[in-house]
C-alpha positions in Angstrom: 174.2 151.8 71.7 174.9 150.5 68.0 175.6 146.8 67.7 177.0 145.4 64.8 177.4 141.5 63.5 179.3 140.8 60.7 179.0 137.4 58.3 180.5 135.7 55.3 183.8 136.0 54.4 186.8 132.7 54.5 188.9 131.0 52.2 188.3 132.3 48.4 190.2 131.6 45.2 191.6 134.5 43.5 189.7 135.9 40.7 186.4 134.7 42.6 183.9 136.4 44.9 182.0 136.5 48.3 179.8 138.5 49.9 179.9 139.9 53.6 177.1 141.2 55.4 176.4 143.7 58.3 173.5 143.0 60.4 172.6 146.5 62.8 170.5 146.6 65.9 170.0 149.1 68.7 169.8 153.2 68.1 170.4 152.9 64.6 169.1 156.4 64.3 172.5 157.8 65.3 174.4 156.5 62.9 175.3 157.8 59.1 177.2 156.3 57.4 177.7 152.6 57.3 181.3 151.3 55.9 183.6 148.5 56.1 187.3 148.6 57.2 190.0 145.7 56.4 193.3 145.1 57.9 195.8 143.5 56.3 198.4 141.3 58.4 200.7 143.8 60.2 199.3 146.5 58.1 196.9 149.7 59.4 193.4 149.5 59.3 192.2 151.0 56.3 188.3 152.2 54.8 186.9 150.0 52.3 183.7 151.4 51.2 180.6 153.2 53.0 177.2 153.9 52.0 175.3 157.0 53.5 171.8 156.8 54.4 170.8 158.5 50.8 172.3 155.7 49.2 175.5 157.3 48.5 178.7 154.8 48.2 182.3 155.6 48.1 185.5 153.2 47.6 189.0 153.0 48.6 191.1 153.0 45.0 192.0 149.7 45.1 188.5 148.1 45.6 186.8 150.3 42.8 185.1 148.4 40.3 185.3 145.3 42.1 183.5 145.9 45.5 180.2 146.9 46.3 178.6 148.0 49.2 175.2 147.8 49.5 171.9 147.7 51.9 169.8 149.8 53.7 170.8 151.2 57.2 167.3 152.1 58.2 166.6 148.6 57.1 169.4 147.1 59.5 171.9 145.4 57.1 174.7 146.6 54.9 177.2 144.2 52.4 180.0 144.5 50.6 179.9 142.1 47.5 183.3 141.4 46.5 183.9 140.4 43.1 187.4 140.0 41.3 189.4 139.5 44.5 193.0 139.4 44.5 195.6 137.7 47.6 196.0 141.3 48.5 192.3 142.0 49.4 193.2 139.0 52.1 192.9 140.3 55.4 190.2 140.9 58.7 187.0 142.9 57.2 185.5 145.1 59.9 181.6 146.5 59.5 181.4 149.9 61.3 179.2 153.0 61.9 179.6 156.7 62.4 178.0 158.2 65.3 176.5 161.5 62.5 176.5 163.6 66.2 180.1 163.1 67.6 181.4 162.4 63.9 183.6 159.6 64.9 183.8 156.2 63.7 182.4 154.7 67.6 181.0 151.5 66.4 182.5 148.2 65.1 181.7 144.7 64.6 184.4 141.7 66.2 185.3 141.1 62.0 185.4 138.3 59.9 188.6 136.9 58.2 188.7 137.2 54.4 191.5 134.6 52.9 192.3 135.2 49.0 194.4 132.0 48.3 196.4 132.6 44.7 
């Protein structure tokens, strides 16, 4: 079992920043890759970023260039700096793992609101 505890995050001014981390605990070995989720306000969840455990990071369109997801998952914690944030990026940000065996996205953190006021 993979748990996952997410932090940082709240009320941020557009055009400003904030940084959320990821803390990871239990059979990490299972697990590759890391990557946070967001969901919008009556919108579908949708991928972020994610960071493999070579290092490799990949980014939704609309957060390249001004997100970055970093960490180490053999180390236990993952972020996502977020840089340049627009109202749009406002919504629930969700840390998650993929079980590398069963290939499925089976772990989650409860979330932690993100608020870009304009």
């Amino acid at each position: 079992q993979v748990q996952l505890v997410e932090s940082g995050g709240g009320l941020v001014q557009a055009g400003g920043s904030t940084r959320l981390s990821c803390a990871v605990s239990g059979s990490i070995f299972s697990i590759n890759p890391m990557g946070w989720y967001r969901q919008a306000p009556e919108k579908q969840r949708e991928l972020v970023a994610t960071i493999t455990r070579g290092g490799s990071t990949a980014y939704a369109e609309s957060v390249k260039g001004r997100f970055t997801i970093a960490g180490d998952i053999a180390k236990n914690t993952v972020y996502l700096q977020m840089d340049s944030l627009k109202p749009e990026d406002t919504g629930v940000y969700y840390c998650a793992a993929k079980n590398f065996l069963s290939r499925s996205w089976e772990y989650w953190g409860q979330g932690t609101p993100v608020t870009v006021s304009s």
